[in-house]
DOMIBA-372869 format. One line per field, with one value per residue (C-alpha): residue in one letter; residue number from 1; x, y, z. Coordinates in nm, 4 decimals. Example, Ala and Ser with C-alpha at 12.3 -4.5 7.8 and 13.67 -1.06 7.14 Angstrom:
<sites>
res <- (A;S)
n <- (1;2)
px <- (1.2300;1.3670)
py <- (-0.4500;-0.1060)
pz <- (0.7800;0.7140)
</sites>
This chain:
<sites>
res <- (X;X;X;X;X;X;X;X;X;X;X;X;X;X;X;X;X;X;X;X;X;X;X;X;X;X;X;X;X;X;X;X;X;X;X;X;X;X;X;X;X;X;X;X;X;X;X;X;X;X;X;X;X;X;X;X;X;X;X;X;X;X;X;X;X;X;X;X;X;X;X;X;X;X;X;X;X;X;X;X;X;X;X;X;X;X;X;X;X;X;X;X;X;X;X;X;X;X;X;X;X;X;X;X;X;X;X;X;X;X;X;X;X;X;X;X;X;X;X;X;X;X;X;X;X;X;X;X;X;X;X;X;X;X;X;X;X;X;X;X;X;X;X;X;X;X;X;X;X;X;X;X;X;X;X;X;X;X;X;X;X;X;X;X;X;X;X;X;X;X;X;X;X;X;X;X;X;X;X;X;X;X;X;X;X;X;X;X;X;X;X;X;X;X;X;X;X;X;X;X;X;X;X;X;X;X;X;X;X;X;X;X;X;X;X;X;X;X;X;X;X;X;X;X;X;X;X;X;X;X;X;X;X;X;X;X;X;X;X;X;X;X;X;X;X;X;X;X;X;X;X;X;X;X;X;X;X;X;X;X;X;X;X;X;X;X;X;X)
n <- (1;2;3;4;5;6;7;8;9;10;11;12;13;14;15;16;17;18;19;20;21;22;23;24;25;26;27;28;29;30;31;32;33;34;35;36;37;38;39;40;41;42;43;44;45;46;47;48;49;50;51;52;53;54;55;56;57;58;59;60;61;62;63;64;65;66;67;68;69;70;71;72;73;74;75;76;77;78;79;80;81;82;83;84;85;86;87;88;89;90;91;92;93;94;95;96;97;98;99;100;101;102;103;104;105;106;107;108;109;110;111;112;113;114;115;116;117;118;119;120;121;122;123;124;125;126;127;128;129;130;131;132;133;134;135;136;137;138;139;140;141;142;143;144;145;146;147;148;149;150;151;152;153;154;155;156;157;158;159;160;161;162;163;164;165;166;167;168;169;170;171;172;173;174;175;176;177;178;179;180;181;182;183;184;185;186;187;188;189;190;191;192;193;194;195;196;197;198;199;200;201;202;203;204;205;206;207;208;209;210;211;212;213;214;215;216;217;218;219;220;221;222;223;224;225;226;227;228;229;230;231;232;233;234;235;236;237;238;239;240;241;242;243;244;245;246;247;248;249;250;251;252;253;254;255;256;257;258;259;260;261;262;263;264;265;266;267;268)
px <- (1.1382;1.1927;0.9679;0.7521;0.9296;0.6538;0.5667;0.4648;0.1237;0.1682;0.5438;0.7546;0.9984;1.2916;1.4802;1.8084;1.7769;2.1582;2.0671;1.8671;2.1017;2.1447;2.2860;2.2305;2.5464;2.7585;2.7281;3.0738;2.9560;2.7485;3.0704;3.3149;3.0823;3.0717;3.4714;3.4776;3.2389;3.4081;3.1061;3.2267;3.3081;3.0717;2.7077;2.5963;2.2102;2.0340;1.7556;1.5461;1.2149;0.9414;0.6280;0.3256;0.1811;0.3774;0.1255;0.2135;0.0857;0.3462;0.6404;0.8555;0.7637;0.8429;1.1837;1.2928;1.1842;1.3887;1.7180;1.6255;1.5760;1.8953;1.8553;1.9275;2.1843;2.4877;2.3813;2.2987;2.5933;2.7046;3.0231;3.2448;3.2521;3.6339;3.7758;3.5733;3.4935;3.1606;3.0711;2.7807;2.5200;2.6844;2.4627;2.1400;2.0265;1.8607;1.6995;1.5423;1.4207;1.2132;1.0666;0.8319;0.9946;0.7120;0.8136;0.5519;0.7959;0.7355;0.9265;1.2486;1.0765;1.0420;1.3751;1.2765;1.3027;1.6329;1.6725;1.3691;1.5221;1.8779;2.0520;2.1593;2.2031;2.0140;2.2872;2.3226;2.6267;2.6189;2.6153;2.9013;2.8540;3.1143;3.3176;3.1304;3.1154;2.8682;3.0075;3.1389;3.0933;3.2252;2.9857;3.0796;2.7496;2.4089;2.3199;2.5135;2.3663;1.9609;2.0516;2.2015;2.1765;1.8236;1.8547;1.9853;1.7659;1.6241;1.5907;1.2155;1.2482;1.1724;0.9396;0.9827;0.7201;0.9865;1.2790;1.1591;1.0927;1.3356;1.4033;1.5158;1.7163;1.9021;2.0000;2.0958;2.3583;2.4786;2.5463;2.7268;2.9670;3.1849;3.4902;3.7158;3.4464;3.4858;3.1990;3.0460;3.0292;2.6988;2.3738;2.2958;2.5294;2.3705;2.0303;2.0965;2.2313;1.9615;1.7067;1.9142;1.8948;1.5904;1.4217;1.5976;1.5371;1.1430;0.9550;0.5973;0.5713;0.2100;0.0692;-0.1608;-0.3867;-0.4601;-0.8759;-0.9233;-0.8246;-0.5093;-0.3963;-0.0097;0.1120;0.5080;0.7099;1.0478;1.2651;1.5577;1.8514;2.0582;2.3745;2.5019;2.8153;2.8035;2.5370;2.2228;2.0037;1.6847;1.4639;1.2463;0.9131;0.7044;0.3898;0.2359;-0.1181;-0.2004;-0.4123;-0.4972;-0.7107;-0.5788;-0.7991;-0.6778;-0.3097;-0.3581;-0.4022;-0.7345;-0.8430;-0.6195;-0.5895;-0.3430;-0.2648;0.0286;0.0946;0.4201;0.5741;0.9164;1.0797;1.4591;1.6076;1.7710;1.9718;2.0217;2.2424;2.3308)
py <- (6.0856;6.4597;6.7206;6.8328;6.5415;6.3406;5.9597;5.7318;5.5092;5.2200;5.2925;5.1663;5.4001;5.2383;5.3470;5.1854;5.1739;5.1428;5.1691;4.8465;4.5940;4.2691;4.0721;3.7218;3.7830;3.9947;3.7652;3.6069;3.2450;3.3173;3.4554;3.1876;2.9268;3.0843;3.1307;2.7489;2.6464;2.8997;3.1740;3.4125;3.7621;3.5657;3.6043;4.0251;4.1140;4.4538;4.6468;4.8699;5.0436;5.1148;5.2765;5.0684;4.6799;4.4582;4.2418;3.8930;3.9234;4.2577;4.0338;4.0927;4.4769;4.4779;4.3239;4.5583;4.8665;4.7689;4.7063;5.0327;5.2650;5.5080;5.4455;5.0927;5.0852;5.2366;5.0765;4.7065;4.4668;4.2269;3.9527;3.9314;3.5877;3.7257;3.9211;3.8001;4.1295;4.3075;4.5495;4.7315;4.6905;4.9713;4.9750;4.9226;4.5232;4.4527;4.0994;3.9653;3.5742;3.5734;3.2715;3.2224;3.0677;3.0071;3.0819;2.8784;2.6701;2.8847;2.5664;2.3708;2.0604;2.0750;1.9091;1.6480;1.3872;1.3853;1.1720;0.9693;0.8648;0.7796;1.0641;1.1775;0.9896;1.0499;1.2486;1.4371;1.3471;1.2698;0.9898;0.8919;0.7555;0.6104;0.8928;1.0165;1.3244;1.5189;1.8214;2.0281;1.8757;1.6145;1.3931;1.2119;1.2025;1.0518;1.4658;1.5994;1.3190;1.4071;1.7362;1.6604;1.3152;1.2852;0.9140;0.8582;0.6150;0.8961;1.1850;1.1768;1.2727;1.6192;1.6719;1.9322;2.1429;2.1150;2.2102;2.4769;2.6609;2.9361;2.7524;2.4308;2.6598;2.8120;2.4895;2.3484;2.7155;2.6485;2.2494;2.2770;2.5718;2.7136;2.6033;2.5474;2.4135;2.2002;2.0347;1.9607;1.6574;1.7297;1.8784;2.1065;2.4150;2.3855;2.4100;2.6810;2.9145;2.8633;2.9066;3.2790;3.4017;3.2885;3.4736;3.7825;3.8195;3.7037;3.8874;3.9851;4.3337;4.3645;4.7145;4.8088;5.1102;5.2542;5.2577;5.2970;5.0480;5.1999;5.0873;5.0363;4.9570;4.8598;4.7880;4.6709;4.4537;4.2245;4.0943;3.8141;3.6890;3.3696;3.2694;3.3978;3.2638;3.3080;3.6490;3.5831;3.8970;3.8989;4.0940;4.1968;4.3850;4.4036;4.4871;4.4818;4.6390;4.5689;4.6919;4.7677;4.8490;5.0061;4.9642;4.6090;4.4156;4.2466;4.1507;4.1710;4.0378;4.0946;4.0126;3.9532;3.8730;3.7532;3.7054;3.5667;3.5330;3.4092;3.6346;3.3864;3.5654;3.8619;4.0312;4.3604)
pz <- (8.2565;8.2422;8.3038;7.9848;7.7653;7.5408;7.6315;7.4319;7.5320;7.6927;7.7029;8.0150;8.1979;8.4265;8.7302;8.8618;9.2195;9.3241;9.7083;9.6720;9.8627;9.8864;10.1589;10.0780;9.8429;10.1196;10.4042;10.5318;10.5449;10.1503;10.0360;10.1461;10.0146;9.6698;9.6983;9.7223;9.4544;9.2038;9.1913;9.3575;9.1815;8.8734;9.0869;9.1278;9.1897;9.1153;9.1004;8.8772;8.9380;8.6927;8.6135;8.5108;8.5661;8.4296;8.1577;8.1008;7.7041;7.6789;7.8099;7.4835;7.5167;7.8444;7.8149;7.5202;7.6634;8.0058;7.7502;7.5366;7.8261;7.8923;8.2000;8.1984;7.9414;8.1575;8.4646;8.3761;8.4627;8.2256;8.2942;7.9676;7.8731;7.7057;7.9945;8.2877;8.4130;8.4597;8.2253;8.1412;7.8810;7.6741;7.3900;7.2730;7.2733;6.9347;7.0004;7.3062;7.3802;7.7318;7.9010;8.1790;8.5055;8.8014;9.1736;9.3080;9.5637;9.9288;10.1227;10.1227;10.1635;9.7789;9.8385;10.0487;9.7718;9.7936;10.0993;9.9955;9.7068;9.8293;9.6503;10.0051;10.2846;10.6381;10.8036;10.4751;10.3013;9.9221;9.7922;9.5565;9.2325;8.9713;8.7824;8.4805;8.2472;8.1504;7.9404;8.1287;8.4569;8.6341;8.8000;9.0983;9.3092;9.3068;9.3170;9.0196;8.7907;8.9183;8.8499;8.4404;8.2998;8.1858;8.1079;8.4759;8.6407;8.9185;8.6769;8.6981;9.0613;8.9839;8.6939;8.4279;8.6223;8.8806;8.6740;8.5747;8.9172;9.0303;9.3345;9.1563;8.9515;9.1575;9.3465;9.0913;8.9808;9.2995;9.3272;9.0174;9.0447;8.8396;8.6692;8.9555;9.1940;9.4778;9.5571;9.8931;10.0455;10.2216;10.1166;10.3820;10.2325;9.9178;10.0526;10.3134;10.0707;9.8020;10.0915;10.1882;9.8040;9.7154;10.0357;9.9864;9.6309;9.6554;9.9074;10.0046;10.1622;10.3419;10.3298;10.6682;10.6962;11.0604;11.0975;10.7201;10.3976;10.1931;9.8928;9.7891;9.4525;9.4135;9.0880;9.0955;8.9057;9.0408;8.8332;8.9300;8.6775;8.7407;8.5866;8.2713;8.0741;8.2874;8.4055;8.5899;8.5733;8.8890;8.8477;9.1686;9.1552;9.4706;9.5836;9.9605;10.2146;10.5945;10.8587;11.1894;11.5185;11.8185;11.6942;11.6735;11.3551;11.4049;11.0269;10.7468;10.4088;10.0769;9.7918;9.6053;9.2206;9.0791;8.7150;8.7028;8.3637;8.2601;7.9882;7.7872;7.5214;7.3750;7.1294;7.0475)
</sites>
């Protein structure tokens, strides 16, 4: 915001933060993995600063001031469902829909299930299934029909609770591609690369004081598209302080407070 120019109470300013990197999306073996499942060019990640605590009861306010704020609209990425190129916003979004999505998954065990329930096999291949469709995938596996067919006899492996976690979400992206996916015979791909996005995007920065308690408060958004029809918005406000003695950290403790939320639609 400029110098001398009015704000509005309660108002939310934004910041795109270009130098914010990510390299869960640049690494050779990441980007070879989404060349083969079709994601790759279709998957970008970035980040944009801003100026107050985020309230879970603003949410909607929140959401359209990010898509109002000039600073946001010639920066934000969008992939043209026509063209298939990324764009930016452009213009000013008129209608927002945002839901809650919890982060509340910290280990890959979550995934355990899998083997216990014969979807993958000990040495962890796949198992295969008989050819089905489930519009617009193909389903092949034991993992692809978990993942979609809610009649399917081990749906109810993962509970809705579960479903709804960024971590199962982003598996899941990832296990089913895009258009001209091949799909991997094994699980272990799928589950190291959710495991390098999901740590790089989520983090939890400790602040620590020398001889004295300091306070630190950091507000940043992070925006991942995935093929073209989903955005998560990643919120992080972080509060944290520590106490150091002597140069060495001898009794700390922080705190950290999360709100994760998918954008679902929009429309201009």
């Amino acid at each position: 915001m400029a110098a001398g120019e009015p704000r509005d109470s309660g108002s939310y300013y934004f910041r795109f933060l270009p130098q914010r990197t990510f390299q869960c999306l640049s690494t050779q073996e990441t980007t070879s993995r989404l060349r083969q499942w079709s994601m790759l060019g279709r998957v970008a990640a970035q980040a944009f600063g801003f100026d107050q605590t985020f309230q879970a009861y603003r949410k909607d306010d929140f959401v359209m001031a990010f898509f109002k704020d000039p600073n946001v609209i010639p920066n934000l990425k969008l992939l043209s469902d026509s063209s298939g190129q990324w764009i930016t916003l452009g213009s000013e979004v008129k209608k927002i829909e945002a839901t809650n999505v919890p982060c509340t998954q910290l280990s890959m065990s979550f995934f355990h299930r899998l083997y216990d329930e014969d979807i993958v096999r000990d040495d962890g291949h796949i198992i295969k299934c008989l050819d089905s469709f489930y519009d617009p995938f193909p389903i092949s596996d034991e993992l692809r029909k978990v993942l979609l067919v809610e009649d399917s006899e081990k749906y109810e492996i993962f509970s809705q609770a579960d479903r709804e976690e960024f971590l199962f979400c982003l598996f899941k992206h990832l296990c089913l591609g895009g258009a001209l996916c091949q799909y991997e015979d094994v699980l272990n791909p799928y589950l190291e690369t959710t495991k390098l996005i999901y740590k790089d995007l989520v983090r939890i920065p400790l602040a620590c004081a020398t001889l004295q308690q300091s306070l630190t408060n950091r507000h940043f958004l992070t925006f991942l598209w995935i093929r073209s029809g989903v955005m998560f918005m990643f919120y992080t406000t972080v509060t944290g302080w520590g106490k150091c003695l002597n140069s060495i950290l001898s009794d700390y403790r922080f705190y950290c407070f999360y709100q994760f939320f998918i954008l679902t639609s929009f429309y201009r």
